[in-house]
Structures are given as C-alpha cells and as structure tokens.
C-alpha positions in Angstrom: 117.9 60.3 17.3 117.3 59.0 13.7 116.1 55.8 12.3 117.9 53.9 10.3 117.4 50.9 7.7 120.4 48.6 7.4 120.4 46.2 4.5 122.6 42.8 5.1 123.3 41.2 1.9 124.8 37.7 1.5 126.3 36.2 -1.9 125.0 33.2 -2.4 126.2 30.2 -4.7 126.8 33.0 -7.0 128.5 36.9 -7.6 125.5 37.8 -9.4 123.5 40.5 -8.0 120.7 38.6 -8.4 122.0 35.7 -5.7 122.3 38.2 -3.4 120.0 37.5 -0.5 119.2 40.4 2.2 117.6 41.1 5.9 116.4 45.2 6.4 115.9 45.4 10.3 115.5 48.8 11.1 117.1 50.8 14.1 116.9 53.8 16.7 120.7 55.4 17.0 122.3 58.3 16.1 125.6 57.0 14.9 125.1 55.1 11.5 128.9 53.8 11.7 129.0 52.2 15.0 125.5 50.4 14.3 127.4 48.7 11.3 130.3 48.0 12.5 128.0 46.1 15.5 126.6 44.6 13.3 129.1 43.1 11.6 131.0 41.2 14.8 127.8 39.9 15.6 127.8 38.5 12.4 131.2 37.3 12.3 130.5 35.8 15.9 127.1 34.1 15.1 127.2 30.3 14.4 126.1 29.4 11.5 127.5 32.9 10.0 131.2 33.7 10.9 133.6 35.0 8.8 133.0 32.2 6.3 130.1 34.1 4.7 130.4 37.5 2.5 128.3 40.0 3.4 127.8 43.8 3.1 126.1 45.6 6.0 124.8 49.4 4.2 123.3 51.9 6.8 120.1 54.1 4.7 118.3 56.5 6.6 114.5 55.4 7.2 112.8 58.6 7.2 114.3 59.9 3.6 112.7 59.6 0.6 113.8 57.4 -2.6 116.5 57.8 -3.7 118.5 57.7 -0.6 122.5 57.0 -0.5 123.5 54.5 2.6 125.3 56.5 5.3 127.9 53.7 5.8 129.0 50.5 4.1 131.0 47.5 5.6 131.8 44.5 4.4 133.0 40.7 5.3 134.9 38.9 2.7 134.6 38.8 -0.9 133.2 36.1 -3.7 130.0 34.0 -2.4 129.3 31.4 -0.6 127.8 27.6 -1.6 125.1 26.5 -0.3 123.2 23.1 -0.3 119.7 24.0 1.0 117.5 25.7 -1.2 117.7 29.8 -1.0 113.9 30.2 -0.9 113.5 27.9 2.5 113.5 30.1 5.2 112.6 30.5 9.1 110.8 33.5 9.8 111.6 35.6 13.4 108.4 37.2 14.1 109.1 40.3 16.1 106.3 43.1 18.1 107.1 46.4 20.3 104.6 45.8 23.1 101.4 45.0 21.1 101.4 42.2 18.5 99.5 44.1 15.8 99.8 46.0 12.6 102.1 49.1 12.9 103.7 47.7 15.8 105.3 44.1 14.6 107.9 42.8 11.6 109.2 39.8 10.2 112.9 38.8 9.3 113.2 35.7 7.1 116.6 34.0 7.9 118.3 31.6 4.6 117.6 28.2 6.0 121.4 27.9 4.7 122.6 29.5 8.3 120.9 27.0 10.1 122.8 24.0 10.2 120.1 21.1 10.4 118.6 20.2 6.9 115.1 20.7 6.2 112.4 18.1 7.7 108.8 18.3 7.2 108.7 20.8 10.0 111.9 22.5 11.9 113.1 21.0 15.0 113.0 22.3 18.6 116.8 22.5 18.0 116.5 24.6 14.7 114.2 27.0 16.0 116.3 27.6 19.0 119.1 27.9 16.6 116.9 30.6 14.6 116.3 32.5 18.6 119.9 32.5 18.7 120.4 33.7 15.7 118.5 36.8 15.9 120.9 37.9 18.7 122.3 39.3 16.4 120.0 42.3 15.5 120.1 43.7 19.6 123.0 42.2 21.5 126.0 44.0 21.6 124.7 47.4 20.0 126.2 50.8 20.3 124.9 52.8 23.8 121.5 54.4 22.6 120.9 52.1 19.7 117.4 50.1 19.9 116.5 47.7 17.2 112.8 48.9 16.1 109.7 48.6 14.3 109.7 50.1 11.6 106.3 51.9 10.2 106.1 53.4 6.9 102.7 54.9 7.8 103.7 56.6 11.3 107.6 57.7 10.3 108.5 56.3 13.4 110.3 53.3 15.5 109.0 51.1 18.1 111.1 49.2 20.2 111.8 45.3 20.0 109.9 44.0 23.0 109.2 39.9 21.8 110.7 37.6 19.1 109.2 34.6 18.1 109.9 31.8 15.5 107.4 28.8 14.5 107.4 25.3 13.4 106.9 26.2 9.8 109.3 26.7 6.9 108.8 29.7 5.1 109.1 30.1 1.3 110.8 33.6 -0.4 110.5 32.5 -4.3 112.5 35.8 -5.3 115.2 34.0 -3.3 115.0 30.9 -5.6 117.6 30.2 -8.1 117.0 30.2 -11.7 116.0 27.2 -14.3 119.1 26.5 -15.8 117.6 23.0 -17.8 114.5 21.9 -19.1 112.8 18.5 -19.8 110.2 18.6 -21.9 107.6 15.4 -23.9 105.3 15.8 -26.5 102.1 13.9 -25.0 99.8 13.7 -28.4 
C-alpha cells in the first residue's frame, strides 16, 4: 500500500492561480486513479459543492521527496466560481487516528463559501452539522482498501481516521484572502 497526498483546488471569484483555494487530505490506497475519481462524485454529490464548483483533484505520492509529479489529475468544470462570503472564513474539521495528539491528528479548513448559512458571530448547530456532512466526502464511498489517514511527516507513515470534529469558531486562513484592490487614505497633520 502507498500513501498518497491529494490536493483539491477550487477557483474562486477569479482564474488566477492565486484564487485558487485547496484541501490536502492524505490517504492509504494503492490505486491513485480510483481514489480521484472517488473523490470527485463525492464532490459533485456534496451539497454545498456539486457540479457548480471547478475544481481539480491531483493525486502526489506522500512518501517522495520534492519535487514530486501528481500520479493523476481530474477535473470538474472550468472558469471559477463567485463567491459572497469572504475566502479567509473558514470552518475547521478537526480529525485524530485513535489518540488526539501530535503525530496522530490533522485539520482540514473548509471555505465558509460551501456552507450555505452566512457568517454570525459564531456558526450554528445547523452549519456545523453542515461542515460534519461535508467532510463525508474525504471516507464515504472510497475505492476497496483505501483509508483516509493521518498524515506524519516525521514517522513516513498513515494513521487511520478514527474521530472528526468541528467547533463553534470561525477560522481565519489570510493566504486565502483576496487582494486590496483600492485605497482610502487622509493626511491627519
């Protein structure tokens, strides 16, 4: 079996590279094709996603170094896709194999934009359920033999997804913010 890195990247509001916003779970498989193409109709079957969005799915092997050509590449649609929620608001899924502890947990920071409720002061019950639901998507429906995993640099190796979690509190990924486009500026003396 051999681990695998899978970089999802979504166009947003732009077709810059720059607006292009990715999640890197990491997986146990031995068939890089199948894990993508997995991927992607849980994707297109996620509410919140569907086919609506662009994205690129890109299968890398985990364990080889820099720089390292993806396996596989799919793809959803072209162009990008608007969005009216800022790009650095996001919900984090907390995830462990087992032990909730170094080595043995990750985080995935879902767009607030696939969430459908706007942001509050906190999320709601409803939204976090929503953000549950959505990370369906990295272990339902996977190829036979395929485990989403823990990934750790510092032991080479994979740990099984055992617990998922999401809390009340927005996250905020600045290298997900858009640019300053304007600028206001008064002379005070």
């Amino acid at each position: 079996m051999a681990y695998y890195r899978v970089q999802i990247g979504f166009q947003l509001d732009s077709t810059l590279p720059k607006d292009v916003v990715t999640l890197n779970p990491h997986y146990q498989g031995d068939n890089p094709q199948a894990l993508a193409d997995a991927l992607k109709n849980n994707l297109l079957a996620a509410p919140g996603i569907g086919p609506t969005w662009p994205f690129k799915i890109k299968v890398y092997d985990a364990q080889k170094p820099a720089p390292s050509y993806p396996l596989y590449e799919t793809t959803n649609g072209t162009g990008s896709k608007d969005t009216n929620v800022p790009r650095e608001l996001a919900l984090c899924i907390s995830y462990y194999s087992g032990f909730n502890r170094p080595r043995f947990r990750g985080r995935l920071y879902l767009p607030g934009g696939f969430l459908t409720a706007g942001p509050g002061l906190r999320p709601t019950p409803a939204t976090i359920t929503a953000a549950l639901d959505m990370a369906a998507v990295f272990y339902q429906g996977l190829p036979a033999a395929h485990n989403w995993v823990v990934w750790s640099k510092l032991d080479g190796t994979g740990r099984t997804v055992t617990d998922i979690w999401v809390d009340d509190e927005w996250d905020t990924i600045r290298s997900r913010g858009l640019r300053g486009t304007t600028r206001q500026t008064r002379h005070i003396i």
